[in-house]
C-alpha positions in Angstrom: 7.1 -7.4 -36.0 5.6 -5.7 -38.9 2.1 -7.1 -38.4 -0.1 -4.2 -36.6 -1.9 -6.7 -34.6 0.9 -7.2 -32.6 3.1 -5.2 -30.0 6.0 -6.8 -28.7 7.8 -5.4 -25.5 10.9 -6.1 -23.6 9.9 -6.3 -19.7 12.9 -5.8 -17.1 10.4 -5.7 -14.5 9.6 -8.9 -12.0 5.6 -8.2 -12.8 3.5 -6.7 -15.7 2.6 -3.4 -14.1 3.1 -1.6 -17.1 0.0 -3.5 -18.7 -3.7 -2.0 -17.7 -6.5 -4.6 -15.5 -8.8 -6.8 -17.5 -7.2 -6.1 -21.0 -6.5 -9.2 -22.9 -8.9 -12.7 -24.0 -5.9 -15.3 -23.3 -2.7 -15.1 -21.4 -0.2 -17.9 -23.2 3.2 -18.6 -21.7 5.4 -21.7 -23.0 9.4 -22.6 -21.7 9.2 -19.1 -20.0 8.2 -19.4 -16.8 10.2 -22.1 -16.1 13.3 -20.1 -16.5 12.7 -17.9 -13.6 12.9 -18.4 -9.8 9.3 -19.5 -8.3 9.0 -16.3 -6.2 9.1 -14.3 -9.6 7.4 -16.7 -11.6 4.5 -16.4 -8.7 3.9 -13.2 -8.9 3.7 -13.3 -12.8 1.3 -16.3 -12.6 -0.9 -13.9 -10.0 0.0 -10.7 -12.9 -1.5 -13.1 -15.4 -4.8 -12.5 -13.5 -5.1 -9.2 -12.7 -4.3 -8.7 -16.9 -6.9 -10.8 -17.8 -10.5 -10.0 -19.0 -13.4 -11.7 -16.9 -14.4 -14.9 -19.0 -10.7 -15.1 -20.4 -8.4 -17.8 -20.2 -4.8 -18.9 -19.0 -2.5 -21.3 -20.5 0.9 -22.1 -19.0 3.4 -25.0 -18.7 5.7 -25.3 -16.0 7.7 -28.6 -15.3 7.2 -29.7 -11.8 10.1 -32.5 -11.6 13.2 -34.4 -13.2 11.6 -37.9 -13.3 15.1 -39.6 -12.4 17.2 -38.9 -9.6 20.1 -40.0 -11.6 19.6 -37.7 -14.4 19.3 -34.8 -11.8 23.2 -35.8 -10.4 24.6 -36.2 -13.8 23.3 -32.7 -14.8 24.6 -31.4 -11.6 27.8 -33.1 -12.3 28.0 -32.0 -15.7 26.7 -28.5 -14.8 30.2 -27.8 -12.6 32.5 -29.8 -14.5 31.5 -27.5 -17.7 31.2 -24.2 -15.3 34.7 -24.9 -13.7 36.4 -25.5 -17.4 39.5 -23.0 -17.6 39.7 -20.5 -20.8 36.8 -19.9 -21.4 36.1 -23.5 -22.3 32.8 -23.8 -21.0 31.7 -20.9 -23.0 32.7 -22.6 -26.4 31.4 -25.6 -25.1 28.0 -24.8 -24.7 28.1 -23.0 -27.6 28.8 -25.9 -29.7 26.3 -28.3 -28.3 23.7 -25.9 -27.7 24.2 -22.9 -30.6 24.5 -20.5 -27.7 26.9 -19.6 -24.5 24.1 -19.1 -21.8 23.2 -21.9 -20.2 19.4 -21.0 -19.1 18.7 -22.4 -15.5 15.1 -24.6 -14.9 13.3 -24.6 -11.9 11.1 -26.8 -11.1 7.9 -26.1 -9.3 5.4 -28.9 -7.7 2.4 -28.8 -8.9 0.4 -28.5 -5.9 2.4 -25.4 -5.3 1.2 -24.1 -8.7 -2.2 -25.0 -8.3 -2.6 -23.5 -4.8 -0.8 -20.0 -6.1 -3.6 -20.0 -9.3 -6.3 -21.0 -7.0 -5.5 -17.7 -4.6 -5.2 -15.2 -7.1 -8.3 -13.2 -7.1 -11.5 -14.5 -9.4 -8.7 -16.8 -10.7 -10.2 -20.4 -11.3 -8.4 -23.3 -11.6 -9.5 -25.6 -14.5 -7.7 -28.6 -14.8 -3.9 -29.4 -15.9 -2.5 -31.8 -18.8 0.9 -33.6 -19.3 3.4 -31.2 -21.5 6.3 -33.1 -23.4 8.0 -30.2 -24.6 11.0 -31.0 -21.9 11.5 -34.3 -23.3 11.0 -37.8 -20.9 13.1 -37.3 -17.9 11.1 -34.1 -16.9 7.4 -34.2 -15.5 5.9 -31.1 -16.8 2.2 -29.9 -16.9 0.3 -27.7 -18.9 -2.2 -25.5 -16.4 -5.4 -24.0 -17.9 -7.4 -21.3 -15.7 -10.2 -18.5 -16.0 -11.1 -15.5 -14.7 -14.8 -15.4 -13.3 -17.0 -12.5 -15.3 
């Protein structure tokens, strides 16, 4: 925080309007975007363009699917059974396994639905995409890498 090359800002906003055209080299986003609903995350991914400078460059990860339909009904299952825990019990719960008492939803987002959203942002190009492990082996997840054209 103390470093002048750096500004940080808290954004309540579902876009980055209060950031000027063209302004910045790289765009990087990591476990954020995933975090949101797709009709928000969207409209960032299109944001991401409009703040980038021509012959900049994109990086974000978004996981597209849970690899194992079992895994996806046992997190379900697990999901209400901790939600529907009297007391306040859910609460301490998560806050013991997970060091906090928010548990963050995760949406998932198809690739070719990601793809086609960068593609259709204006003088966005898509590059190419590469596997991300940073949700672990039951999730498939993809790092996407775009341009904007000078």
């Amino acid at each position: 925080r103390e470093d002048p090359r750096f500004t940080f800002h808290v954004n309540k906003e579902p876009d980055l309007r209060f950031l000027e055209s063209d302004q910045f080299d790289v765009v990087f986003s990591i476990i954020c975007l995933q975090h949101i609903p797709w009709e928000i995350a969207q409209e960032y991914i299109r944001e991401f363009g409009r703040i980038l400078k021509p012959g900049g460059f994109i990086a974000f990860q978004l996981p597209s699917r849970l690899k194992d339909s079992e895994a996806i009904r046992r997190a379900e299952r697990r999901r209400r059974l901790v939600d529907g825990l009297p007391l306040g019990l859910g609460t301490l719960y998560r806050r013991i396994k997970y060091g906090r008492s928010v548990n963050f939803d995760v949406y998932y987002t198809p690739e070719e639905t990601v793809i086609e959203t960068a593609s259709s942002t204006p003088g966005i190009q898509f590059l190419e995409k590469d596997v991300d492990v940073s949700a672990g082996a039951p999730v498939e997840s993809w790092f996407y890498f775009l341009t904007k054209s000078r």
